[in-house]
C-alpha positions as CSV (number, residue, x, y, z in Angstrom):
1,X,-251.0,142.5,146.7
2,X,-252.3,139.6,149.1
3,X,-253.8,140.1,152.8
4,X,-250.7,139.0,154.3
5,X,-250.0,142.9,153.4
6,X,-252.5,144.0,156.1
7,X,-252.5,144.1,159.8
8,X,-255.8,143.5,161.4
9,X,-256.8,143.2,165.1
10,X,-260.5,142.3,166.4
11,X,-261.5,143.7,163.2
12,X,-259.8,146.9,163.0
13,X,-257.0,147.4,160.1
14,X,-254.0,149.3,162.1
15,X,-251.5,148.9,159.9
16,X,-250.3,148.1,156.3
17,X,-246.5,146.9,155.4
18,X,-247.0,148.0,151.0
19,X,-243.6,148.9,149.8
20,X,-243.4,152.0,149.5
21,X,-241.2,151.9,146.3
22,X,-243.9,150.2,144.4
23,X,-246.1,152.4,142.5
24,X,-249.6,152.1,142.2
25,X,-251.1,150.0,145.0
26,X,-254.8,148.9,144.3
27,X,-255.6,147.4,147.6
28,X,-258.9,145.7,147.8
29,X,-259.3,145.1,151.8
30,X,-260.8,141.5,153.2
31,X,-264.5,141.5,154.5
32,X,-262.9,140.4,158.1
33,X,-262.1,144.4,158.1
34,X,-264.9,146.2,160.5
35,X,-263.3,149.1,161.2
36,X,-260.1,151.4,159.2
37,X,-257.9,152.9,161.7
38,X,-256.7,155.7,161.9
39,X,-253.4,156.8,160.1
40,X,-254.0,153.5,158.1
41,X,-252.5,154.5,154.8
42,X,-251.7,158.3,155.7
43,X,-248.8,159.7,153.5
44,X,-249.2,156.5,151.3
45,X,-248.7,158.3,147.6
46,X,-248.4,155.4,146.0
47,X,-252.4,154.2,146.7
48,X,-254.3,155.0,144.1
49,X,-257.9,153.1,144.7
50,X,-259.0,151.2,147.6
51,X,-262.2,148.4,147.2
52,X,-264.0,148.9,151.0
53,X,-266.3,145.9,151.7
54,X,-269.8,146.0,153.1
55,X,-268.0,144.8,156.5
56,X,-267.0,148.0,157.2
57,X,-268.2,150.0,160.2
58,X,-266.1,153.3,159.8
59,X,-263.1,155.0,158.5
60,X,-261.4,156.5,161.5
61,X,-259.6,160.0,161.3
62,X,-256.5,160.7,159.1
63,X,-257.2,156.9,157.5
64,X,-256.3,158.3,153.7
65,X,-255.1,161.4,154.5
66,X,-252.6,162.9,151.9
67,X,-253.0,159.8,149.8
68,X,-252.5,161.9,146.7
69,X,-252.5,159.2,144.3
70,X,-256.4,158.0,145.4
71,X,-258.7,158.8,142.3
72,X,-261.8,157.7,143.7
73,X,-263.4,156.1,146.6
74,X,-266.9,154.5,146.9
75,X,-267.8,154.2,150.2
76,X,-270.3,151.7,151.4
77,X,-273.7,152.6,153.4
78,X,-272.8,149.8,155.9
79,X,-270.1,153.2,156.9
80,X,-271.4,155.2,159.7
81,X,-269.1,157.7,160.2
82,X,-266.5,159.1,158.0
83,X,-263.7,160.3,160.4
84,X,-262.3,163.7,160.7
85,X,-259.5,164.2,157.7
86,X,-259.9,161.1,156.6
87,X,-259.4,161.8,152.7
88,X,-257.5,165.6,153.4
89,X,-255.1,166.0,151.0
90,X,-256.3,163.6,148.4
91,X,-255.1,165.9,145.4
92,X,-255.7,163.5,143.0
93,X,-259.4,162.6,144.3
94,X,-262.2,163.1,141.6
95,X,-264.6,161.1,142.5
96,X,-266.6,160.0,146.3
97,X,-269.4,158.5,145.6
98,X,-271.0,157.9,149.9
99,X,-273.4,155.4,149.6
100,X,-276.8,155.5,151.3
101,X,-276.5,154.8,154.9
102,X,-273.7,156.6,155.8
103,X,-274.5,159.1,158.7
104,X,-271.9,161.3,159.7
105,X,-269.3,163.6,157.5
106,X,-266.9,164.6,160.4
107,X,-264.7,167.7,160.4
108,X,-262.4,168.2,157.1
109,X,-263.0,164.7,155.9
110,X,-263.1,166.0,152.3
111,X,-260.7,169.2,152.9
112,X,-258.4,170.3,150.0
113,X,-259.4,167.2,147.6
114,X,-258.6,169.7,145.2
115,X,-259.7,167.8,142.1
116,X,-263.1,166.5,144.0
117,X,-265.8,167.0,141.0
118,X,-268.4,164.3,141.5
119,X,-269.5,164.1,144.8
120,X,-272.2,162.2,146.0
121,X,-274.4,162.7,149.0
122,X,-276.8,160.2,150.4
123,X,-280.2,160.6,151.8
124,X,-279.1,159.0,155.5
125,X,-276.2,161.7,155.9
126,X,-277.4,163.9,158.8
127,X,-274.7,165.3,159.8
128,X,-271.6,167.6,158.2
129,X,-268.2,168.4,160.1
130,X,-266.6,171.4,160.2
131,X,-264.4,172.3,157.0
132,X,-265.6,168.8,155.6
133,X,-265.0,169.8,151.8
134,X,-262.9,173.3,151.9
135,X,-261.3,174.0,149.4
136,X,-262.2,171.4,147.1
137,X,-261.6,173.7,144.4
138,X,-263.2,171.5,141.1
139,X,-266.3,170.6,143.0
140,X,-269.4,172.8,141.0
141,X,-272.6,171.2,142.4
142,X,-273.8,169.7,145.6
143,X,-277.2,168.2,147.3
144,X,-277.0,169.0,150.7
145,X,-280.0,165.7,151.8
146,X,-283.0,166.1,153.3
147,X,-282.2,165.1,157.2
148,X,-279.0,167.3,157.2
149,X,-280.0,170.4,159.6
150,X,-276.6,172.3,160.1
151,X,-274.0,173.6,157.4
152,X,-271.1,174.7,159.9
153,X,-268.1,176.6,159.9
154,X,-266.3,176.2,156.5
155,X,-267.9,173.0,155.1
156,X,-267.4,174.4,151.4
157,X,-265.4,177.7,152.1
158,X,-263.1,178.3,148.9
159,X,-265.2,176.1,146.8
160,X,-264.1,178.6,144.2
161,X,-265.8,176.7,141.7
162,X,-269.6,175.8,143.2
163,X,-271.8,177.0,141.6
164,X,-275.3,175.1,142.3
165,X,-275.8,173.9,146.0
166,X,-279.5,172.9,147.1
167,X,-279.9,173.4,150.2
168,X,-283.5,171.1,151.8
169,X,-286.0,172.6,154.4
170,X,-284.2,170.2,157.2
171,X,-281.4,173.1,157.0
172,X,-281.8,175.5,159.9
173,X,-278.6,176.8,160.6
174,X,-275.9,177.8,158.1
175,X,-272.7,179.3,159.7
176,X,-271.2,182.8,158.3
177,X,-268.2,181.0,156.9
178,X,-270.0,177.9,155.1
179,X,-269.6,179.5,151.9
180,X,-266.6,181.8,152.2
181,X,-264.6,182.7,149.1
182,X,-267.5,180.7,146.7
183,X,-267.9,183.4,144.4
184,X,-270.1,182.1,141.8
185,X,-272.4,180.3,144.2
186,X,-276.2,180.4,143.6
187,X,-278.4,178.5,146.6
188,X,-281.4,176.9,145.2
189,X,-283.3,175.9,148.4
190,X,-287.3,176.0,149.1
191,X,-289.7,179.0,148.7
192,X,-289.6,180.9,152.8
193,X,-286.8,177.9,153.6
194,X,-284.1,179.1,156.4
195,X,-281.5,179.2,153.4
196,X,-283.3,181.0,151.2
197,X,-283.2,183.9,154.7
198,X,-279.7,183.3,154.8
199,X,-278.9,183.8,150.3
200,X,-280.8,187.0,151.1
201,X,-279.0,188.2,154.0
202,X,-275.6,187.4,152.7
203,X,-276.2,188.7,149.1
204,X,-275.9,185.4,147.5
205,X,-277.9,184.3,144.4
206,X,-280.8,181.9,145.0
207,X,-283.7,180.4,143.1
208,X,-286.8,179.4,145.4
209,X,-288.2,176.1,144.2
């Protein structure tokens, strides 16, 4: 697939024109691409990985949403934000590696990636959206990093499969639902730590490191 495939404006990629009869698009995007709109390749089965180059900015809302096909996605730290359901619905998703840099996880980015297993958090992230990985239902270990503060509403809810989370000291606020339907969780999180409060007021399983 050549560029001529992709619609770009002042740096933002609006649109794409792939056929959709053609089956397994492996689009590698151009480094004049600052910013993926959103709705970019939304629906798009047939994508099944995606090269983003160190041009990139952000990944606006619903940019890869229900692209079921997508396997895995490396995202580069020159990323800021990851947009609200940018990657929902990614069944096929197994692996999202976010590289270091990357600052913002915005509400259900992650959401029903029901195959999501390797996940990888950087040490920049600092903040976590709403719902941002419910339901990823293969997922069994996470490392929240160190300048994250807030786990909110839903961020791993039915997780039915996480196991191991590690929550840092940074986390002071972890919302009722954050963990809903995880039933083999265990937190591992710091001895006296705000999570380690919260394991023991919820009944959940901890180890204080």
């Amino acid at each position: 697939m050549t560029n001529d495939l992709l619609t770009i404006e002042n740096g933002v990629l609006t649109e794409h024109s792939y056929p959709s009869e053609a089956d397994g698009h492996r689009i590698v995007l151009p480094r004049k691409v600052i910013t993926i709109g959103e709705n970019v390749f939304r629906g798009d089965r047939n994508v099944i990985s995606v090269v983003i180059p160190e041009s990139v900015r952000a990944i606006q809302s619903c940019a890869f949403q229900s692209c079921t096909g997508l396997e895995a996605i490396v995202i580069p730290g020159s990323v800021d934000t990851i947009g609200g359901l940018a990657f929902e619905y990614c069944e096929s998703l197994q692996t999202a590696i976010l590289s270091e840099g990357i600052r913002n996880v915005e509400y259900s980015a992650f959401s029903y990636c029901k195959k999501l297993k390797n996940l990888s958090l950087p040490t920049s992230l600092s903040f976590i959206g709403e719902g941002a990985f419910f339901s990823c239902e293969s997922l069994e270990a996470v490392v929240i990093p160190e300048n994250v503060r807030a786990i909110p509403e839903s961020t791993f809810g039915y997780c039915e499969n996480l196991a191991l989370v590690f929550l840092p000291e940074s986390v002071k606020s972890i919302d009722e639902s954050a963990f809903e339907g995880c039933e083999k969780l265990m937190i591992y999180a710091p001895a006296g730590s705000y999570a380690v409060e919260f394991a023991k007021a919820h009944n959940i399983p901890f180890a204080e490191l």
